[in-house]
C-alpha positions as a Markdown table, in Angstrom:
| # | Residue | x | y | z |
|---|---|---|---|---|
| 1 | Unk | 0.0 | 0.0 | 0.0 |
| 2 | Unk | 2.9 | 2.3 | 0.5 |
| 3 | Unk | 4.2 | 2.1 | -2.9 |
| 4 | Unk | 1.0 | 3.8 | -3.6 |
| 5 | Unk | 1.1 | 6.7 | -1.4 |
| 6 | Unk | 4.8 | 7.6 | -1.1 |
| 7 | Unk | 4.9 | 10.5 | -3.8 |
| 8 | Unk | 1.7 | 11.7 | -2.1 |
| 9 | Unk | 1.4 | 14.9 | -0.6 |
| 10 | Unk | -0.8 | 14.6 | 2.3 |
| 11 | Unk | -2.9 | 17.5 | 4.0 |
| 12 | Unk | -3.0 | 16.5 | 7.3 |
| 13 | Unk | -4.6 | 19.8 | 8.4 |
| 14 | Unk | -7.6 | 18.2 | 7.0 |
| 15 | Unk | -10.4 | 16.9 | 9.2 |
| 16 | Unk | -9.8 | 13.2 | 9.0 |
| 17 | Unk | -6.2 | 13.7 | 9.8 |
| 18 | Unk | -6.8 | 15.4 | 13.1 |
| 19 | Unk | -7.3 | 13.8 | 16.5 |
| 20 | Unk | -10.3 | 14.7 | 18.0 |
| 21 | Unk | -11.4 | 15.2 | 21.8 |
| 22 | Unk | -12.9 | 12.3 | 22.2 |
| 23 | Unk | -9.7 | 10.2 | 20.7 |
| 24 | Unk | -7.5 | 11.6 | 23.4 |
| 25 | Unk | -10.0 | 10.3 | 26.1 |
| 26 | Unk | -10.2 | 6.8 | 24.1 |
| 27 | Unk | -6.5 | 6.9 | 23.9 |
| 28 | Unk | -5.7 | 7.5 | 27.2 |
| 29 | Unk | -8.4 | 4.7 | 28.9 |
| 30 | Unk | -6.7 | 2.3 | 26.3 |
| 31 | Unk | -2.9 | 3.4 | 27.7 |
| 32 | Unk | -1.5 | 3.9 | 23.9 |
| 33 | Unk | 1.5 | 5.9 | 25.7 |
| 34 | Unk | 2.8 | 2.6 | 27.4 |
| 35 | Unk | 2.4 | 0.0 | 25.0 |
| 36 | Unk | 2.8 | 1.9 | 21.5 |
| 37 | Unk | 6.5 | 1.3 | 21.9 |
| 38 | Unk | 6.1 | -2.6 | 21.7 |
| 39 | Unk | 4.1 | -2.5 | 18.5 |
| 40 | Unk | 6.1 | -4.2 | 16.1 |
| 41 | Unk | 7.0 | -1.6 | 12.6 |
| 42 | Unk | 7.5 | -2.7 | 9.4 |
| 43 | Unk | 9.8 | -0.6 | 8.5 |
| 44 | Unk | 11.1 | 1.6 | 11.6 |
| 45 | Unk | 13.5 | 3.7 | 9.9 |
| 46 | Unk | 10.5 | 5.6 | 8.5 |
| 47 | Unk | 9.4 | 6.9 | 12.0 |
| 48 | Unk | 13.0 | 7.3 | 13.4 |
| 49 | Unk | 12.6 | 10.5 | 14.8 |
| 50 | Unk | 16.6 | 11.3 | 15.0 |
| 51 | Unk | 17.1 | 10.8 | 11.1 |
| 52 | Unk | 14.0 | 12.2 | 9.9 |
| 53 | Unk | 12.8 | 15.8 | 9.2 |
| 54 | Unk | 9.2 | 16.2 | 10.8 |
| 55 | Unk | 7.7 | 16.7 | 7.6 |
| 56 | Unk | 9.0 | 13.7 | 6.7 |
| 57 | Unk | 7.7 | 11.6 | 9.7 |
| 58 | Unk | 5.0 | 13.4 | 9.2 |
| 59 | Unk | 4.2 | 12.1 | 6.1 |
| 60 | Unk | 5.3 | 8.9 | 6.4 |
| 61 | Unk | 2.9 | 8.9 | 9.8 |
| 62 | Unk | -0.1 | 9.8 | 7.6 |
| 63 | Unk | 0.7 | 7.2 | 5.1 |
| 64 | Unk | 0.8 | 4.5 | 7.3 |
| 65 | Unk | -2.4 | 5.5 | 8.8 |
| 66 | Unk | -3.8 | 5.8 | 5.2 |
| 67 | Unk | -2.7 | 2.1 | 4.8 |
| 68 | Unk | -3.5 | 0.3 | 7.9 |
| 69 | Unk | -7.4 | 2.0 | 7.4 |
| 70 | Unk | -7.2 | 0.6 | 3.9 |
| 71 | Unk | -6.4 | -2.8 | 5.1 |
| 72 | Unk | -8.7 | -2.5 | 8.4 |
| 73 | Unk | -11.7 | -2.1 | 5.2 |
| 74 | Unk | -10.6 | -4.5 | 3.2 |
| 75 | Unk | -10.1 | -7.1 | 5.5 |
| 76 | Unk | -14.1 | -7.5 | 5.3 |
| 77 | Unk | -13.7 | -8.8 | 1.7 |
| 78 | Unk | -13.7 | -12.5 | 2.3 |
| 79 | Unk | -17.0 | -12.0 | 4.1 |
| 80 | Unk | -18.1 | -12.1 | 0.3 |
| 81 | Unk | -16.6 | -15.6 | 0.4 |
| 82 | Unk | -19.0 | -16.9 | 3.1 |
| 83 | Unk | -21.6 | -18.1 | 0.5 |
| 84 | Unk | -19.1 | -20.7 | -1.1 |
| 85 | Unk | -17.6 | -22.1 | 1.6 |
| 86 | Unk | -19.7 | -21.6 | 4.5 |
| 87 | Unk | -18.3 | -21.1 | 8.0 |
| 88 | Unk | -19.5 | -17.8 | 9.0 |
| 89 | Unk | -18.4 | -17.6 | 12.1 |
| 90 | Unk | -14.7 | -18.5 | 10.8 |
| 91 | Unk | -14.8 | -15.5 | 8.6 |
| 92 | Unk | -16.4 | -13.0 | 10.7 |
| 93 | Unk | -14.2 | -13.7 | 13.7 |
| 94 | Unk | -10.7 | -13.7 | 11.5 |
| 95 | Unk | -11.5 | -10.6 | 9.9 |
| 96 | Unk | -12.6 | -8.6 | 12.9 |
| 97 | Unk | -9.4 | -9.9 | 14.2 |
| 98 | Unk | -7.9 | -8.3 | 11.2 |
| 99 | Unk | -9.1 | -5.3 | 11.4 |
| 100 | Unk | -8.5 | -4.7 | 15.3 |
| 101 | Unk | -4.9 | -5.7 | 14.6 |
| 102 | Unk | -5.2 | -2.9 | 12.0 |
| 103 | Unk | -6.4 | -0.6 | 14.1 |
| 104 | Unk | -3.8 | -1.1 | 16.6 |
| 105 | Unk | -1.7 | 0.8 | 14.0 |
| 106 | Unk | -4.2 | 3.6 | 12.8 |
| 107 | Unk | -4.0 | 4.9 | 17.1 |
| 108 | Unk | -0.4 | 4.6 | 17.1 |
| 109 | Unk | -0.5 | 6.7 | 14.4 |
| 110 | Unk | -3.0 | 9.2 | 15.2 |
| 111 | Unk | -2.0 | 9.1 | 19.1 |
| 112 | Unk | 1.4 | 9.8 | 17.8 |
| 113 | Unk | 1.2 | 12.9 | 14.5 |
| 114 | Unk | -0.4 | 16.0 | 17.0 |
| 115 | Unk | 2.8 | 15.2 | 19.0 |
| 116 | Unk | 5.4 | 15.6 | 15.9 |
| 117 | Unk | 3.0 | 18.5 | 15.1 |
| 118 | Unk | 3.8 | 19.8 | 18.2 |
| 119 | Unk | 7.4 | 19.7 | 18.1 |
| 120 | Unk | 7.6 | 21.2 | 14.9 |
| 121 | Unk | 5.7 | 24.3 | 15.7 |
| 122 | Unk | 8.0 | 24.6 | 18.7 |
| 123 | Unk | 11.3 | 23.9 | 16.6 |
| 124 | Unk | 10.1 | 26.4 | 13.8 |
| 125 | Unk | 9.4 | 29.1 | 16.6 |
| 126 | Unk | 13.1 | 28.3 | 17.8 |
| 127 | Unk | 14.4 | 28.8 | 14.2 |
């Protein structure tokens, strides 16, 4: 999915990029702070905050949250499947699982951009 979205300039001023109030409440009761360090990463020298630029983690923050809600929706498809090979539950339960473990990735990533946002006003204000 990143191959996709790596040339992409993303405006993450827009609505759907921005945490909201109630996501800060969610995130918080759920602990993301403690246990967002233990998530495993693909590819960690993307979000490697001493080699980057912020607009680059920045970016790459928003495409991996791009990505992860792509694969959270399409992780529904083989509920189309259900028909031919019956099994219901089996399908339903693995791609809910699917799509939690996708979501996992979508609050790192949200929990984690108003922060780099953050330090980038303050560094540009320093500058």
């Amino acid at each position: 999915m990143t191959f996709f979205y790596r040339k992409r300039e993303f405006h993450y001023e827009c609505w759907w990029y921005q945490q909201h109030k109630f996501e800060q409440h969610f995130y918080k009761i759920l602990g993301v702070k403690k246990w967002k360090k233990r998530a495993i990463t693909a590819k960690p020298e993307q979000f490697d905050v001493k080699n980057r630029s912020f607009d680059e983690l920045i970016h790459n923050m928003t495409q991996a949250e791009v990505s992860h809600e792509m694969i959270m929706v399409l992780s529904f498809v083989p509920l189309f499947f259900i028909h031919w090979y019956g099994a219901p539950a089996v399908f339903i339960l693995t791609s809910i699982a699917a799509c939690l473990a996708d979501f996992i990735f979508v609050m790192i990533q949200r929990y984690n951009r108003p922060r780099v946002l953050q330090m980038k006003k303050r560094r540009s204000k320093i500058n």
